[in-house]
C-alpha positions in Angstrom: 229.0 32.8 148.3 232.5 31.5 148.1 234.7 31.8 151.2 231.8 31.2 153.9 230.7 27.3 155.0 228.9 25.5 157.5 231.5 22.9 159.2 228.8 20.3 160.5 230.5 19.5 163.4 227.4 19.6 165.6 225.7 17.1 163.2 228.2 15.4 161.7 226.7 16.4 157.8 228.6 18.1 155.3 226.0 20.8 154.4 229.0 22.8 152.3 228.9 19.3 150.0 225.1 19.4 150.0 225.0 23.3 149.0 227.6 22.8 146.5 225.4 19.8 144.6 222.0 21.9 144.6 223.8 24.7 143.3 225.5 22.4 140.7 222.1 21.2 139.8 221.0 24.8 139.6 223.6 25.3 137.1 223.0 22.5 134.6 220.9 25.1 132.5 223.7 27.3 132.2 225.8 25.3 130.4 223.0 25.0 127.4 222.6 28.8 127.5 226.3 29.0 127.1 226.3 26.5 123.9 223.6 28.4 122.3 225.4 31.4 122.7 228.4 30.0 121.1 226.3 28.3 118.5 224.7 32.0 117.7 228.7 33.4 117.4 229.8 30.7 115.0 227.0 31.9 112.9 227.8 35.3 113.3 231.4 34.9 112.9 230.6 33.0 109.8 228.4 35.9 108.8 231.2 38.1 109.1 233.2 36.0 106.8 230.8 36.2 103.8 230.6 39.8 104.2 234.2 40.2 104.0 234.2 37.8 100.8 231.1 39.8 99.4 233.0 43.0 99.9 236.0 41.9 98.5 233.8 40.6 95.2 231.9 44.2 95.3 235.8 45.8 94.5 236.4 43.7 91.4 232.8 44.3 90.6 233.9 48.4 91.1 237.1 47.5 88.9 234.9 46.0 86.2 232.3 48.5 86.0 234.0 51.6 84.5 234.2 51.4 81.2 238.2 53.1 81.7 238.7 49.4 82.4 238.1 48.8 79.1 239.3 51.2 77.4 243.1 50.4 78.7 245.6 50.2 76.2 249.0 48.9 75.6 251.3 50.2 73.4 254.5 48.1 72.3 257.5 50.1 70.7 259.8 48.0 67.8 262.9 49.4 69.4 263.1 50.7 72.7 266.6 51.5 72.8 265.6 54.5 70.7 262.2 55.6 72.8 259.6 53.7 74.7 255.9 54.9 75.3 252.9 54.8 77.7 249.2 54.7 76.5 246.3 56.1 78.8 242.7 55.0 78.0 242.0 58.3 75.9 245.0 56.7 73.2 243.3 55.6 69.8 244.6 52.1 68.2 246.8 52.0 65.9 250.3 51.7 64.2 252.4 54.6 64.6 255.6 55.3 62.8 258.0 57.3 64.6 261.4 58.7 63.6 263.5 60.3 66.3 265.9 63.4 64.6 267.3 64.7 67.4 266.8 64.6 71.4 266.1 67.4 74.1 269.0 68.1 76.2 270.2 70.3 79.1 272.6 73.1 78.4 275.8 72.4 80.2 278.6 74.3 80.6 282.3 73.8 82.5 284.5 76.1 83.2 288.7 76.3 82.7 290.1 74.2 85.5 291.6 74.8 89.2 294.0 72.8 91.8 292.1 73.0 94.4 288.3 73.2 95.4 288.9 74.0 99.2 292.4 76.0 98.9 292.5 78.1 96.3 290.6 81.2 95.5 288.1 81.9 92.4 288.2 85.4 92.3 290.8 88.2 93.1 287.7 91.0 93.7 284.6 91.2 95.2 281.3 91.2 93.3 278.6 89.0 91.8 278.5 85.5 89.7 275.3 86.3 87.8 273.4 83.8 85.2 269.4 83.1 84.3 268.1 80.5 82.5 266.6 81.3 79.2 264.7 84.2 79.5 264.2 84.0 83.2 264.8 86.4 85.9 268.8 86.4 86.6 270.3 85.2 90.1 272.9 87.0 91.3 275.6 85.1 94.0 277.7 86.9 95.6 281.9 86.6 95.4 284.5 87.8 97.5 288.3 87.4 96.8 288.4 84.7 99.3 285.5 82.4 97.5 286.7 79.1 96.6 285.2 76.5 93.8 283.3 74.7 96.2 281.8 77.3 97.8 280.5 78.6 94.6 279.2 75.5 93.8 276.9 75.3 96.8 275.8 78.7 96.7 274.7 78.4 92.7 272.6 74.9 94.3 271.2 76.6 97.3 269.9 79.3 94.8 267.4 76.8 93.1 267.3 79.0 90.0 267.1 76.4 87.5 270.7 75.6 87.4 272.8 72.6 88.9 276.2 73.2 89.7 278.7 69.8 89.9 282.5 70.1 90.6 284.8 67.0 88.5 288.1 66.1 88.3 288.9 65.5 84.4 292.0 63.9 85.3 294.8 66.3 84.0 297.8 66.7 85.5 297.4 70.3 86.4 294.4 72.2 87.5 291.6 69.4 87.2 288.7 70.7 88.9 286.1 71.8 86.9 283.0 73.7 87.5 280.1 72.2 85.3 276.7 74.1 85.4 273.7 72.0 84.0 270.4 73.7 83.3 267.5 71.4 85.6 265.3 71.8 82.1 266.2 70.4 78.8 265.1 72.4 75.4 266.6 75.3 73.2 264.3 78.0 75.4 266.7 77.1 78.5 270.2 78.2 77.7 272.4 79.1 80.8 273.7 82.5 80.2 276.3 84.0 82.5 275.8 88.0 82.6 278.3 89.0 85.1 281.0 87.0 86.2 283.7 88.6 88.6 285.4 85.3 89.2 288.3 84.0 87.1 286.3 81.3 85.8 285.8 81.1 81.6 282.8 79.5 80.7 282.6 81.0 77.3 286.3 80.4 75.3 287.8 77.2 74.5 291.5 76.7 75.4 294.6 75.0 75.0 296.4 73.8 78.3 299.9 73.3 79.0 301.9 70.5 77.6 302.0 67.2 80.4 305.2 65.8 79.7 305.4 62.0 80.4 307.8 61.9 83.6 309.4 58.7 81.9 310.7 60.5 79.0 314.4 60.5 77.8 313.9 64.4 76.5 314.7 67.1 79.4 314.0 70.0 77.6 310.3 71.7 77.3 307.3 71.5 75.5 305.2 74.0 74.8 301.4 74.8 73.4 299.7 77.6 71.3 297.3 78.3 69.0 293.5 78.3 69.1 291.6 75.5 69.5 288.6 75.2 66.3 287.5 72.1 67.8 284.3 70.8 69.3 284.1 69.1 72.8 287.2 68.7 75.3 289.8 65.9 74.2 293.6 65.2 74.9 295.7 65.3 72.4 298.5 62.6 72.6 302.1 63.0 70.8 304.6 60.3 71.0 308.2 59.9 69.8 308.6 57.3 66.7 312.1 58.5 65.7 314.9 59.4 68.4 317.1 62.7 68.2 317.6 66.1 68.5 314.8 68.4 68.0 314.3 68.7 64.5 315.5 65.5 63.7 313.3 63.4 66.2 309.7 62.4 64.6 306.1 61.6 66.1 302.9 60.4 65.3 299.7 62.1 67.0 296.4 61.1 68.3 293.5 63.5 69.1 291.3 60.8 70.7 293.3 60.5 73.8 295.0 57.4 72.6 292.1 55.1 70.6 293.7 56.4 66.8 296.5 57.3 65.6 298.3 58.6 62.7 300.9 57.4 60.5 304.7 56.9 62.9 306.8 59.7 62.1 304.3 61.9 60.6 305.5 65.1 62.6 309.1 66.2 62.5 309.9 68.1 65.9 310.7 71.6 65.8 311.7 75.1 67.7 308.6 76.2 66.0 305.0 75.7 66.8 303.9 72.6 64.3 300.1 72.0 64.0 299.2 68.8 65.3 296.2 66.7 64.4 294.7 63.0 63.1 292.1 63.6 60.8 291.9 67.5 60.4 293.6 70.7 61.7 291.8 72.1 64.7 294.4 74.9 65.7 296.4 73.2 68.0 300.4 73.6 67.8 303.5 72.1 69.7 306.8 73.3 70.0 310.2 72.3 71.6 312.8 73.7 73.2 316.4 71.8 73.7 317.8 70.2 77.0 320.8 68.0 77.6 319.3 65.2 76.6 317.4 64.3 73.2 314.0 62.6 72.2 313.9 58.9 72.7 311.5 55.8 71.2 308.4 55.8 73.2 308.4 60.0 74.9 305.4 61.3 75.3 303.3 64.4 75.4 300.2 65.2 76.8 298.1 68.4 75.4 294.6 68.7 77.2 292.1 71.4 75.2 288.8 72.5 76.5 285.4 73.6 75.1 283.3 74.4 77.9 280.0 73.9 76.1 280.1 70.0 77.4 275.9 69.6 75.6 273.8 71.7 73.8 270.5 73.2 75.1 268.4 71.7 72.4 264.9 70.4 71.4 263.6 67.5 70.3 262.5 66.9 66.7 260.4 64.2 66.3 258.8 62.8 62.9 255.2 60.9 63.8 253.6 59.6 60.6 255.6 61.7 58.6 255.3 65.5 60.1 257.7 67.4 62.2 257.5 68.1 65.5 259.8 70.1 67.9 259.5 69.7 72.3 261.6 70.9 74.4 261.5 67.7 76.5 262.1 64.2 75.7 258.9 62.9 77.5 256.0 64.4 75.1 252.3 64.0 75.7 250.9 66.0 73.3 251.5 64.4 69.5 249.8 61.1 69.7 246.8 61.2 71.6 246.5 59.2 75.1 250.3 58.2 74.4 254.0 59.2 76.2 256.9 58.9 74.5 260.1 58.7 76.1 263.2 59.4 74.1 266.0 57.4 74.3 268.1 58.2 71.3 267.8 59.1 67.8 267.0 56.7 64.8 269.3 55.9 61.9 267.4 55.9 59.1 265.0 53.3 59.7 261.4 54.7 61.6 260.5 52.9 65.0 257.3 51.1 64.6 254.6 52.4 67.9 251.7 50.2 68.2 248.8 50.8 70.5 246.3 47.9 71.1 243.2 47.4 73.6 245.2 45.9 76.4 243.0 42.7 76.7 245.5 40.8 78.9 244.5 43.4 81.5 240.9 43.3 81.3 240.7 39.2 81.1 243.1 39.1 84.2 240.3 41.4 85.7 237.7 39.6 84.6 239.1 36.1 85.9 239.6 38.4 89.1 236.1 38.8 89.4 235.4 35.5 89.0 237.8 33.9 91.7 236.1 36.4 94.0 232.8 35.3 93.3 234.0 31.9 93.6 235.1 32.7 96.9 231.9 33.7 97.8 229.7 30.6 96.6 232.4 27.9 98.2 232.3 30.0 101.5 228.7 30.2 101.4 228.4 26.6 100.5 230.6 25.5 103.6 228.7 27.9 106.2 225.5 26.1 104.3 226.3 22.5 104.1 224.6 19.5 105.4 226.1 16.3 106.1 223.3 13.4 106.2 225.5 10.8 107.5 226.8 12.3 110.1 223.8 14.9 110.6 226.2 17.7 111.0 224.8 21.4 109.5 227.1 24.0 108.9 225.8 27.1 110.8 224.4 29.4 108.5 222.2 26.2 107.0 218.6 27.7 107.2 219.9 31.4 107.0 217.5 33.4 104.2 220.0 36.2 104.2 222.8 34.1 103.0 220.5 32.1 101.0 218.5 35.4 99.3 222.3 36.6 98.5 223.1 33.5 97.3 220.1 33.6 95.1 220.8 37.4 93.7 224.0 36.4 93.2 223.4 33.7 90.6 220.2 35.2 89.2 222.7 37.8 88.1 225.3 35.6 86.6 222.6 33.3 85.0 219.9 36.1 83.1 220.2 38.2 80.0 221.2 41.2 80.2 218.4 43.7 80.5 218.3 46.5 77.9 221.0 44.4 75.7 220.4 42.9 72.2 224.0 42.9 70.6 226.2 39.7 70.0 226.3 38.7 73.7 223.5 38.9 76.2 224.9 36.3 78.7 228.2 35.5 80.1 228.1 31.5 79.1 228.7 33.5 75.4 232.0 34.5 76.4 233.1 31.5 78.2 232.1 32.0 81.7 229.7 29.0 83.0 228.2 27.8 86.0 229.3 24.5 87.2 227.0 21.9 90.0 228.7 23.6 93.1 227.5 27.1 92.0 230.9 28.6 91.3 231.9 29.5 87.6 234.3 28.1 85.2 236.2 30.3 82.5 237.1 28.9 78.9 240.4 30.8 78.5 240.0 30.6 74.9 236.4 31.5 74.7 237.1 34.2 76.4 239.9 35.5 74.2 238.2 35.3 71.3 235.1 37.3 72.2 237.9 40.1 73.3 239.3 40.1 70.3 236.5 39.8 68.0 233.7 41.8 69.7 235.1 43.7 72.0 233.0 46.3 72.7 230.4 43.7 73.1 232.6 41.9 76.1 232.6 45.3 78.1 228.3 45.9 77.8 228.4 42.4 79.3 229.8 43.9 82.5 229.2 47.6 82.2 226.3 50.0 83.2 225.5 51.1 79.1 223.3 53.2 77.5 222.7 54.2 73.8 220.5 56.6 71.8 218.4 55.8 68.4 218.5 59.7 67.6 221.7 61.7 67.6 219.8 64.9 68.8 219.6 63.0 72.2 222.8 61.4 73.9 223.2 59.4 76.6 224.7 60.9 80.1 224.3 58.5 82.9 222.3 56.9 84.9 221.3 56.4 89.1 221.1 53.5 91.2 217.5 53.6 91.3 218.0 53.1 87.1 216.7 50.0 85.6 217.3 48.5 82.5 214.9 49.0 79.4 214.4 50.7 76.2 212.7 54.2 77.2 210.8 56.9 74.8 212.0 60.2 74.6 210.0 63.5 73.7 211.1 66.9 73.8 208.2 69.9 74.4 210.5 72.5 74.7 214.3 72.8 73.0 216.8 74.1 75.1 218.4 77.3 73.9 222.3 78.9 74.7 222.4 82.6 75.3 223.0 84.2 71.8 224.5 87.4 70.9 224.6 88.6 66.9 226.5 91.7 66.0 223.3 93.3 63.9 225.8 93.1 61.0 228.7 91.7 58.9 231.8 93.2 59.6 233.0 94.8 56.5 235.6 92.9 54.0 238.3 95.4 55.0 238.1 94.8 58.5 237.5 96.5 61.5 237.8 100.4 61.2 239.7 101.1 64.5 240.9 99.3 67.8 237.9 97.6 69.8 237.2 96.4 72.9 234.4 94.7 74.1 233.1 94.5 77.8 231.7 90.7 78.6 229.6 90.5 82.0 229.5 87.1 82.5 228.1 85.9 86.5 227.8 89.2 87.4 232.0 89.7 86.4 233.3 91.4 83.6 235.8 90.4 80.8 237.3 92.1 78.0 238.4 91.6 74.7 241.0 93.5 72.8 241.0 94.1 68.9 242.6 95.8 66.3 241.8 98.1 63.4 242.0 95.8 60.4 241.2 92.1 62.2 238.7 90.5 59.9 235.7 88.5 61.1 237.9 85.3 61.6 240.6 86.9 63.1 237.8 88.7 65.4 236.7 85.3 66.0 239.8 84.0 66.5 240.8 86.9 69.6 237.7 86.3 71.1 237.8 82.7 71.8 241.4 83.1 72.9 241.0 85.8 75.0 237.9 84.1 76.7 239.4 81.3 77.1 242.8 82.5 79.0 240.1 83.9 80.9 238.1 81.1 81.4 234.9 82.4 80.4 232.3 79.6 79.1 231.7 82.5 76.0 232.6 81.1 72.1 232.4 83.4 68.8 232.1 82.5 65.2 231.4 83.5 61.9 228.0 83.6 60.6 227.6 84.4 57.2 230.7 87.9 57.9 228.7 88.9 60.6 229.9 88.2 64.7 227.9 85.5 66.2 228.5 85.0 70.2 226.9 82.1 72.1 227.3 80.6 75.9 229.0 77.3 75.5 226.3 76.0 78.4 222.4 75.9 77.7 219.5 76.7 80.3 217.4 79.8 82.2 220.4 79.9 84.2 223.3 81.3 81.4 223.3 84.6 80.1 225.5 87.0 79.4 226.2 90.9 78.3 228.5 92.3 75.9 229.2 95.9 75.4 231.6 97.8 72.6 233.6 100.9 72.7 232.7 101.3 69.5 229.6 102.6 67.6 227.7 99.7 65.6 228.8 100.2 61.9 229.7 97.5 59.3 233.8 99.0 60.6 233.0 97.6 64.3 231.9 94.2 65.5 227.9 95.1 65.1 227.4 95.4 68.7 227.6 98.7 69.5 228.1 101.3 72.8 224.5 100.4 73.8 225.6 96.9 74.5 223.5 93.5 74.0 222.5 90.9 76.4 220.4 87.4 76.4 219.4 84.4 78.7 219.7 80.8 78.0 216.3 78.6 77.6 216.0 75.0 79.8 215.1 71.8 77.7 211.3 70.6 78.6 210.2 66.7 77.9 209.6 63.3 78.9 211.6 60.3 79.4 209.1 56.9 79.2 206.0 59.1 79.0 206.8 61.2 82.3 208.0 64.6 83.0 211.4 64.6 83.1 213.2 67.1 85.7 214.9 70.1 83.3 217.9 72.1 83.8 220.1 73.1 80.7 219.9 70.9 78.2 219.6 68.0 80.3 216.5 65.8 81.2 216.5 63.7 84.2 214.5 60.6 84.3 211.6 61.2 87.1 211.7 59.3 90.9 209.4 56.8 91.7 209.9 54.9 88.1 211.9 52.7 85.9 213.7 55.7 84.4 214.5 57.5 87.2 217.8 59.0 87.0 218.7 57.8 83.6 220.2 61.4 82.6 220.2 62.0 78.9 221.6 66.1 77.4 219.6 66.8 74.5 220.9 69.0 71.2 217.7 68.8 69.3 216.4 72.5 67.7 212.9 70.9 67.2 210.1 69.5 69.4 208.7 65.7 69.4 209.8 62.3 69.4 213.5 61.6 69.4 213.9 58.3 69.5 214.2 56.0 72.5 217.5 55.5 75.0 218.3 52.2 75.9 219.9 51.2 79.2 221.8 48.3 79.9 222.7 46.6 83.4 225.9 44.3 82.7 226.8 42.2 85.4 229.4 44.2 87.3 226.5 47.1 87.6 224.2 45.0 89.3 226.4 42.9 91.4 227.4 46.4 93.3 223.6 47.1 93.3 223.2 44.1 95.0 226.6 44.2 96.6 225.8 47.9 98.5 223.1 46.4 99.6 223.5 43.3 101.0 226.9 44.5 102.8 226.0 47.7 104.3 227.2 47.7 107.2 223.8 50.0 108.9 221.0 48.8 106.9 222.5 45.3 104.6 220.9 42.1 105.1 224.1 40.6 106.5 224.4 43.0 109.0 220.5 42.6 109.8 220.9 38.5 110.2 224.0 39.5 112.6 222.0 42.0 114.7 219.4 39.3 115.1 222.5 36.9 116.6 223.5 39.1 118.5 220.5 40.1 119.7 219.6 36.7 120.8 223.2 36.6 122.6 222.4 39.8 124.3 219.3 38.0 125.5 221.0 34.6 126.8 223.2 36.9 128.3 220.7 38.4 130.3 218.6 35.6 131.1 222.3 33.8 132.6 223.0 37.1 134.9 219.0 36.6 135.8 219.9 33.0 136.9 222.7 33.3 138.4 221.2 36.2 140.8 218.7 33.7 141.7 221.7 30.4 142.4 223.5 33.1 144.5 219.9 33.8 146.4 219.1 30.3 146.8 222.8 29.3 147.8 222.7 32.3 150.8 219.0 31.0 152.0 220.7 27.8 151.6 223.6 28.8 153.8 221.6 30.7 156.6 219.2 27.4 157.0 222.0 24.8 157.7 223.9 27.4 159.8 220.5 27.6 162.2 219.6 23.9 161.7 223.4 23.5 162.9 222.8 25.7 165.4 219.9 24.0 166.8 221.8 20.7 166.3 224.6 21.6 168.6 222.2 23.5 171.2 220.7 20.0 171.8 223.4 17.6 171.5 224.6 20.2 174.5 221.4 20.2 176.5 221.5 15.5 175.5 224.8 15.8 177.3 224.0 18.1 180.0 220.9 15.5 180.7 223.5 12.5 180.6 225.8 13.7 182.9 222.6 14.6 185.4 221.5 11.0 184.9 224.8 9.2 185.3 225.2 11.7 189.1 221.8 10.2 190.2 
């Protein structure tokens, strides 16, 4: 009602001050509605907190609880100037000795050199620059008489066939730009082979340039080179003057290193004739001399650049792991230790490079003491949000809360119990160092803890991890639900599961097979065949098959049973089954299975897990719902019926926590969120029952307002009618 008043002048009262006070008083309960509200968003902010440190304790309980966690491995190499390695999870422990013979490399070739990259022309026709990589497809780029180096170069690049083309300046005096094409893959198999080249570049002969003559040289005459370079790799031959003179007379020494060695001074004798030239052997370079005015001095020099254009190799790796030989074509290689990377550096000289590879433990305590910070975290929050202080009788917000306090309680039941379902060296956490103190949170003995990890490993990991094992190998372990609990269960099998099974009706004679073969597979209602030869013997029958299938991916194996063809689905159950037809009759000269063809269905596993019928499909059994086992999955191999043993199923700690975790956190259905809904709710109310009162203040302030405007009104109509009666009175 803001902005309209009642002025009092008739009266002389200030009904605005008097509506403004029984409003105020109207009011008072407002301010204790607001309060509560504010008390009911401290809690839920606080709520909010907890969730967010319960969510960030359910991802290091996610970390933990995978049992790739603790399987991580760390590999250490004894000299990583010559390789260094990588271990994945799949990587077995062990010491590894590695010798490295030889490196991969890329092919890469330069050609002869040129002045200019921009000016001067590479070709003096038109036509094609054509190369492929190994035994690639060849890419052609075309040349016209007007294509310079650099051009070349970024047509080869924009080709992205495999090649890379670079242009570099060796230095030399005269024409010292140089094409250099490097093949993008290392390995023998990737050789760059030019087969057309139009353009005046050589990338196939070696060559001898011309003689650089120092321009601070005494001698005016010329110096010339021949011959044909036998060498290996481009170098610069260097001759310099130790005896002044006239050709002939005048001596030098030379160096084929481009200065770093040299041979003995006056080794050479200068002559009209071409003289071989070399250090440490004759590689088929010569110099000669013709006279000017002026003779050799002390200190002339010569420069002779020669050129192979094979700058590297395309070449494998060879590699010696424990002894045997192996060949890649790359220097990163996956596939000779298992789980492990090697990355070549160099090769070794002599003396093999140690490779160890060790259960990284540093990795799994940091992510153990990980978890327990977070769950520290938790407690201390929740403790704050839960505390009471007696002398000052202050409560934290959440004191009194059951869903903090039920989380609270889950929490440390878990941390506290035995493991269910485990009876191996550790059932507890306190075992491997990890205690509860007064305040709730937990302590870590760093040395505890590292020797459990290094003496029972294994052990360590069930602590955390969901687990389960079998007392019968017939029966294995697959996994297991969220509804899962922990326990020791029976298993019996009423029914064995079978694989589709195809025999040829006999063995395939000793001689072979009597003339090519194929054989039709309908597999999913597709069909697949198989090629063989006259001759192929059972395991080299065998041996097509699988292969064949398998580049095919077809879930079909063969084998040999007893000479004769045996063929089986690699999956068991009702719901496999296959057909396999021949071209050929069925004789003891064919595979047995004849034109006719041959067909069979798979058979589903039948059983109980804990005394109830498990649900069936393959050769799986599922636990059933609605009981301790449910979803515990186990895949059963057994050819006989009856009791196989029990599985056992262990909860570690990490498993449960996230059981607990997902539900407590959810942010629909968790018990936070429920306690939070509750606040709000209550806020929602307050809310309500504030708007409700105010309506009624703003009600009462307008009656208010309409009463002391009449009452005014009446006021002023007297105080007019007292002063009309004066001024009658005072005329009489």
């Amino acid at each position: 009602m803001a902005g309209i008043s009642v002025g009092g002048l008739a009266s002389g009262i200030d009904f605005n001050n008097i509506i403004d006070q029984l409003v105020e008083i109207e009011q008072q309960p407002l301010q204790l509605y607001e309060e509560r509200k504010n008390t009911y968003q401290e809690k839920i902010d606080s709520l909010n907190n907890i969730n967010s440190s319960l969510a960030s304790l359910l991802t290091k309980c996610q970390t933990l609880n995978t049992s790739s966690q603790f399987n991580l491995k760390s590999v250490s190499v004894s000299d990583t100037d010559v390789l260094t390695a990588s271990a994945s999870s799949s990587a077995v422990t062990g010491n590894y000795s590695v010798e490295v013979l030889q490196t991969a490399s890329s092919h890469k070739i330069a050609s002869q050199g040129v002045n200019d990259i921009n000016a001067t022309s590479i070709s003096s026709s038109s036509g094609n620059f054509s190369f492929r990589v190994g035994s690639g497809d060849v890419t052609d780029i075309a040349v016209t008489s007007t294509t310079t180096l650099l051009q070349l170069k970024d047509a080869i690049n924009n080709s992205n066939a495999g090649v890379t083309a670079s242009i570099v300046n060796d230095g030399s005096a005269t024409n010292p730009y140089r094409l250099v094409l490097t093949a993008d893959s290392t390995g023998q198999d990737n050789e760059i082979t030019i087969t057309t080249n139009v353009t005046d570049l050589d990338f196939s002969n070696k060559s001898i340039e011309s003689v650089y003559s120092d321009t601070n040289n005494s001698f005016d005459g010329t110096a010339t080179a021949s011959g044909t370079y036998t060498g290996t790799g481009s170098k610069t031959y260097i001759v310099e003057i130790t005896t002044g003179g006239s050709i002939g007379t005048a001596k030098f020494k030379v160096s084929d290193d481009g200065g770093a060695t040299w041979t003995a001074d006056d080794a050479f004798t200068t002559s009209t004739s071409p003289t071989s030239i070399y250090n440490s052997s004759d590689e088929g370079v010569d110099i000669a001399f013709t006279a000017g005015t002026t003779n050799f001095a002390v200190g002339d020099r010569f420069e002779i650049d020669v050129f192979d254009p094979t700058l590297e190799s395309a070449q494998d790796a060879i590699v010696k792991v424990n002894n045997i030989n192996f060949r890649k074509s790359s220097n990163t290689i996956s596939d000779i230790i298992p789980g492990v990377t090697l990355e070549l550096k160099s090769t070794t000289s002599g003396t093999p490079v140690t490779l160890s590879v060790t259960k990284d433990t540093s990795t799994v305590k940091e992510n153990i003491n990980d978890f327990v910070e977070a769950y520290n975290s938790v407690i201390e929050l929740i403790n704050e949000q839960t505390a009471y202080d007696a002398e000052n009788d202050e409560a934290g917000p959440l004191l009194g809360n059951s869903a903090v306090r039920n989380a609270e309680l889950y929490l440390k039941r878990i941390i506290s119990n035995n493991i269910p379902g485990l009876s191996d060296t550790y059932t507890t956490l306190s075992q491997i160092g990890i205690s509860t103190q007064e305040d709730g949170t937990l302590s870590v003995d760093d040395d505890k803890l590292s020797d459990a990890l290094d003496d029972y490993y294994d052990n360590v990991e069930k602590l955390f991890v969901k687990y389960g094992s079998t007392t019968n190998s017939e029966i294995e372990f697959s996994t297991i639900s969220d509804e899962t609990e922990g326990g020791t269960y029976a298993v019996n099998i009423t029914q064995v599961p079978l694989q589709a099974v195809v025999n040829g009706s006999q063995p395939i004679q000793s001689s072979g097979l009597g003339a090519d073969e194929t054989l039709t597979f309908t597999f999913s209602g597709v069909d697949y065949t198989v090629n063989l030869s006259a001759g192929d013997k059972i395991d080299t029958v065998v041996e097509k098959i699988n292969t064949q299938l398998s580049n095919q991916n077809v879930p079909i194996s063969a084998a040999n049973n007893g000479g004769a063809l045996k063929l089986y689905s690699q999956e068991y159950g009702s719901g496999i089954s296959f057909t396999v037809t021949s071209d050929q009759p069925d004789t003891s000269a064919s595979t047995g299975i004849g034109t006719s063809g041959k067909s069979d269905t798979g058979q589903d596993v039948a059983g109980t897990i804990n005394g109830h019928t498990a649900t069936a499909v393959g050769n799986s059994l599922t636990g059933a719902d609605g009981y301790d086992e449910e979803g515990l999955q186990i895949l059963v191999y057994s050819t006989t019926t009856g009791s196989k043993g029990t599985v056992t199923v262990s909860l570690g700690v990490a498993e449960q926590m996230i059981r607990k975790l997902d539900f407590i956190t959810d942010s629909t259905d968790g018990t936070i969120q429920a306690s939070i809904d509750s606040y709000q709710e209550a806020i929602d109310e307050i809310d309500e029952t504030i708007d409700k009162k105010n309506e009624s203040i703003d009600k009462m302030e307008e009656r208010l307002l309409k009463q002391f405007t009449a009452l005014e009104s009446i006021i002023s109509s007297l105080n007019a009618q007292n002063q009309a009666l004066s001024s009658f009175l005072a005329k009489i």
